[in-house]
C-alpha positions as CSV (number, residue, x, y, z in Angstrom):
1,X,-25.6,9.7,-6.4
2,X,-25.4,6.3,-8.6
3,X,-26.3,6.5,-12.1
4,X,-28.0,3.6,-13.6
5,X,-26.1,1.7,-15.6
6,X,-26.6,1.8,-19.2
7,X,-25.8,-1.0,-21.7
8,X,-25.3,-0.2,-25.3
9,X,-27.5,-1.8,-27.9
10,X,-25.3,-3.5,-30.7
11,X,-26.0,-4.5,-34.2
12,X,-25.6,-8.5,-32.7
13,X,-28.7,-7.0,-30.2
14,X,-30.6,-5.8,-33.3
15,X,-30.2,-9.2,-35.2
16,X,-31.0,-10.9,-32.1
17,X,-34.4,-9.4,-31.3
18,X,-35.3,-9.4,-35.0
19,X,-34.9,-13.1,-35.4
20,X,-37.1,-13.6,-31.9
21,X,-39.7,-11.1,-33.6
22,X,-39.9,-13.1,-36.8
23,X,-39.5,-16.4,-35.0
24,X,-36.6,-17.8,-37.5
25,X,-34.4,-20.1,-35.9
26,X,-31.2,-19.3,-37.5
27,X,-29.0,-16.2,-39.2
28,X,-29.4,-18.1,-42.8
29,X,-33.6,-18.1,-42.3
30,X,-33.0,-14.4,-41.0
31,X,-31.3,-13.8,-44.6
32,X,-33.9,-15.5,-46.5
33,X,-36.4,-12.8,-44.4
34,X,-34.0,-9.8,-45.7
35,X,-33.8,-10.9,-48.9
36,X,-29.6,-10.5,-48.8
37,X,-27.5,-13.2,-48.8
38,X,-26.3,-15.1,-45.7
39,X,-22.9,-13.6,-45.6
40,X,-24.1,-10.2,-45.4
41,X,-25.9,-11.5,-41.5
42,X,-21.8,-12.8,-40.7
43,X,-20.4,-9.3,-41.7
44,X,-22.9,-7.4,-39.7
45,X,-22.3,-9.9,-36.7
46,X,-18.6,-9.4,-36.9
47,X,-18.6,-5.5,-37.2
48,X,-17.3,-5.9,-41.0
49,X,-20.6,-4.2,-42.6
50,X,-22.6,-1.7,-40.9
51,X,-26.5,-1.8,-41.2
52,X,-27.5,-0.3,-44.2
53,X,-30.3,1.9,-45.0
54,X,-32.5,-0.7,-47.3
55,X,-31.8,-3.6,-44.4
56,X,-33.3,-1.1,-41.8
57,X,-36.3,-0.3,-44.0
58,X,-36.7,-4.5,-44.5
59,X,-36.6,-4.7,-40.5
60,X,-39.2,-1.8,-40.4
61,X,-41.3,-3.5,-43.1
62,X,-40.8,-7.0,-41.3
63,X,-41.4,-6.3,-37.4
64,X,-43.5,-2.9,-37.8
65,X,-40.0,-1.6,-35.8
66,X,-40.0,2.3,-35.8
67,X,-36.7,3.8,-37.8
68,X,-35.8,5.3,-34.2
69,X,-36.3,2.4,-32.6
70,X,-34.0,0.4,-34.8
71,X,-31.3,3.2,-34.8
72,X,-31.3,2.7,-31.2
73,X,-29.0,-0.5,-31.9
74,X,-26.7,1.0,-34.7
75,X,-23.6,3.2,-33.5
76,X,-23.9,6.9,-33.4
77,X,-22.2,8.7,-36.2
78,X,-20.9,11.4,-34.5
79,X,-19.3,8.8,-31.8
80,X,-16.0,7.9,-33.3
């Protein structure tokens, strides 16, 4: 029996669908959004800085985004 293929959500994903959902154009008018500065967007996209709580409470706030649906995109702590 095939199993459907599954393709992970990433923090890029979550970045992604947020900036379509506020309809910014770019990561430095996503920043202004967040209220963080622009190289805190850059360290997420390149795996340097994970999602923090207060930045997934600001996407809540923003897009109306449930907590589980935005955990959906971050990596499981108990995968390592």
């Amino acid at each position: 029996m095939n199993t459907p293929t599954f393709t992970q959500k990433t923090p890029n994903d979550l970045l992604d669908d947020v900036r379509s959902k506020l309809q910014v154009k770019n990561d430095a008018a996503l920043s202004r959004a967040f209220e963080v500065a622009p190289p805190v967007i850059s360290k997420i996209r390149h795996g340097k800085l994970l999602v923090g709580a207060s930045l997934i409470i600001k996407i809540h706030e923003l897009t109306g985004m449930t907590i589980a649906e935005i955990k959906l995109y971050l990596p499981n702590k108990d995968s390592k």
